[in-house]
Structures are given as structure tokens and as C-alpha cells.
C-alpha positions as CSV (number, residue, x, y, z in Angstrom):
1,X,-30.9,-110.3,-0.7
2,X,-30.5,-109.2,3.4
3,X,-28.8,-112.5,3.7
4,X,-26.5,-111.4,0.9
5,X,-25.7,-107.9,2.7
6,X,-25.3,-109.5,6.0
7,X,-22.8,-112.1,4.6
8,X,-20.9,-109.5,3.0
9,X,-21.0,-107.2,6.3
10,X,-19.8,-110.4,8.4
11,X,-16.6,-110.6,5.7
12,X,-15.9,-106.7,5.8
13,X,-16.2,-107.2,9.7
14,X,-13.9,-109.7,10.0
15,X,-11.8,-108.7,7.6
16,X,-11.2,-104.5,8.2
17,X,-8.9,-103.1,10.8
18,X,-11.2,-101.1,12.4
19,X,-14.1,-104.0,13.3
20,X,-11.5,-104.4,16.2
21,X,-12.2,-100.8,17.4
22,X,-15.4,-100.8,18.2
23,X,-16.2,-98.2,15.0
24,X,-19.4,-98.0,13.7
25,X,-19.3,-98.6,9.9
26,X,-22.1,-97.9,7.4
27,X,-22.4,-101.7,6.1
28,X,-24.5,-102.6,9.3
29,X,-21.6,-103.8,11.4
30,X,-21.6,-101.9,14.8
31,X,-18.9,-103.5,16.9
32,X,-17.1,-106.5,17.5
33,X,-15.7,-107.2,21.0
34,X,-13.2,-109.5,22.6
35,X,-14.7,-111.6,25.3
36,X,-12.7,-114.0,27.4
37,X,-13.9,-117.7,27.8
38,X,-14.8,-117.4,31.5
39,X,-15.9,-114.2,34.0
40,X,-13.2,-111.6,34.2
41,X,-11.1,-111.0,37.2
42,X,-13.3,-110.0,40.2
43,X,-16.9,-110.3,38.5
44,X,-19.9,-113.2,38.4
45,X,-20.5,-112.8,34.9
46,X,-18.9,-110.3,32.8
47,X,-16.5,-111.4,30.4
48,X,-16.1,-108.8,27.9
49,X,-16.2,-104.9,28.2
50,X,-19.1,-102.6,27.3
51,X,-20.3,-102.1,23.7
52,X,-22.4,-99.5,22.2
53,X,-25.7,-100.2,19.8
54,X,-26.7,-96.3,20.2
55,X,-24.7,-95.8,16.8
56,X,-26.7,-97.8,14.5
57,X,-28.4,-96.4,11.7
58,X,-31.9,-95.2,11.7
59,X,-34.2,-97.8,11.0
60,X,-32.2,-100.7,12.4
61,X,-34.4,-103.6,13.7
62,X,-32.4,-106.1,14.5
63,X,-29.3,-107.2,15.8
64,X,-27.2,-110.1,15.0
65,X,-24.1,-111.6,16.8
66,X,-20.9,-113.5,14.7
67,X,-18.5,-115.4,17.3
68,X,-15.1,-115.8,15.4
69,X,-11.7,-115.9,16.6
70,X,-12.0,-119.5,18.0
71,X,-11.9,-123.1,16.7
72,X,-15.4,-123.8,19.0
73,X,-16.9,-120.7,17.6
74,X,-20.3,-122.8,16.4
75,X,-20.4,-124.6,20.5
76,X,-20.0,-120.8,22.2
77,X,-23.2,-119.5,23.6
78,X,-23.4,-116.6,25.7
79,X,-25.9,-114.2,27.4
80,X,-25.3,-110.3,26.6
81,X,-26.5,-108.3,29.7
82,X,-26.7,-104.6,30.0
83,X,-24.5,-102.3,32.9
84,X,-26.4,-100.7,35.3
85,X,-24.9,-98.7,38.0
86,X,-26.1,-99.7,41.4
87,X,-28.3,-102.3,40.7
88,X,-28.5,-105.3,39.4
89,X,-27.5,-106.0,35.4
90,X,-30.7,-107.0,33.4
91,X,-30.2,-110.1,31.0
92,X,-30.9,-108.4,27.5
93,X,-30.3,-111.2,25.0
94,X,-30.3,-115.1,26.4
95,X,-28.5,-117.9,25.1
96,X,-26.8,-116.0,22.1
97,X,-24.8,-118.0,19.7
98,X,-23.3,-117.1,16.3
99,X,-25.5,-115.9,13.9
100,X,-28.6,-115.2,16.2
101,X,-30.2,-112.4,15.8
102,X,-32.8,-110.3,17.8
103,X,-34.8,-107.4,18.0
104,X,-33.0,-104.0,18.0
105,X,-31.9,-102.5,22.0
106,X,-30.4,-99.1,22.2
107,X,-27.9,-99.1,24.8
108,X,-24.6,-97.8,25.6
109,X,-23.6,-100.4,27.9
110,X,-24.2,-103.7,26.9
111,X,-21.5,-107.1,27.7
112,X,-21.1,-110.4,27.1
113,X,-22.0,-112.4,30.2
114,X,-21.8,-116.2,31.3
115,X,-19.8,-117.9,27.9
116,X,-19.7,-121.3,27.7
117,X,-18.3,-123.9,25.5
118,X,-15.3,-121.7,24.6
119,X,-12.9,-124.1,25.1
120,X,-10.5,-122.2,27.2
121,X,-10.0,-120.1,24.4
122,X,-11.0,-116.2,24.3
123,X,-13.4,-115.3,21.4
124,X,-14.4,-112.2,19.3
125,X,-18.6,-111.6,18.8
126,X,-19.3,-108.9,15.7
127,X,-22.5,-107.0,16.3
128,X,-24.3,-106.6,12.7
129,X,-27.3,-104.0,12.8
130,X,-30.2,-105.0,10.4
131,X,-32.9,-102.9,8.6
């Protein structure tokens, strides 16, 4: 049954408007984010902008990434580190790949860091909350 309600959260994801916005929405899905397929200008690591998880709904215990937006979606793998001013970014999540999932972090600042196996090609990762 949860892998029923997270399939059909991964299709309203990918499928509404407002995934793209970064808008919570009450079916579990939290964000989805563009990240490029290599650092962005002038950084080591980062290759997305910051994302939110401080909007999930209570109970949540897990988190889940869906990379889409890219014919190598199923070779991507990426770290997801968290921003911290003036000192040095903490890796939160290692080695993420669509459809991993791991326990629930709270943060306001969280990125996509060190992608690989993009294939040149930018890609999209959809953050699903879990109960």
C-alpha cells in the first residue's frame, strides 16, 4: 500500500505545475529541484540550489529522491549536502540515486552535490516525504 501512495505521488509530482516550484503538497511530495550535471559556476560541489524538508508533514520518516528529466536518469548518483554559513557543508545523504530513500532530516538548506553519470545533461530530483 505505501508503495502504491508513493507511485502515485511520484506521478502527481512529475506531472503538476507546481512540483517545479518547490511547493509543498499534501501527497508526500516536498520539492523537486533542477540540478545541473556538473558543479555550478564558481563552487566544488554544488550543483543545484537549496531545498527545504522543514515543510513536511508531521510524522514524516523518510525521505525519498526521483531523478527525472534525463535519458541517464537510472546511472545519476548524487550526494545531497546541507549549507552552512562559514564552515564547511556536512554530507547529509551519500550516493543518492533514484528512488533511494532515507531517514527523515529537517533542514532548510539542503543541495545536490557532486552528480555523476548525467551525461552532460541537467536533471530534475523530486523529494517525496514518507510516513
Amino acid at each position: 500500500m505505501k508503495r502504491l501512495a508513493l507511485l502515485f505521488a511520484l506521478v502527481v509530482a512529475l506531472t503538476t505545475p507546481l512540483a517545479s516550484g518547490g511547493v509543498a503538497h499534501a501527497d508526500g511530495v516536498l520539492t523537486t529541484v533542477s540540478s545541473s550535471y556538473m558543479p555550478l559556476a564558481g563552487q566544488d560541489h554544488r550543483s543545484s540550489g537549496n531545498f527545504s524538508t522543514i515543510n513536511a508533514p508531521g510524522g514524516t520518516r523518510w525521505l525519498c529522491f526521483f531523478i527525472s528529466g534525463n535519458d541517464n536518469a537510472r546511472s545519476i548518483q548524487f550526494t545531497v549536502k546541507e549549507d552552512r554559513r562559514h564552515a564547511t557543508d556536512p554530507i547529509i545523504f551519500g550516493q543518492v540515486v533514484s528512488g533511494a530513500c532515507y531517514s527523515y532530516r529537517r533542514s532548510l538548506a539542503l543541495y545536490i552535490a557532486d552528480p555523476g553519470g548525467a551525461g552532460g545533461e541537467n536533471f530534475l530530483v523530486t523529494v517525496v516525504g514518507l510516513t
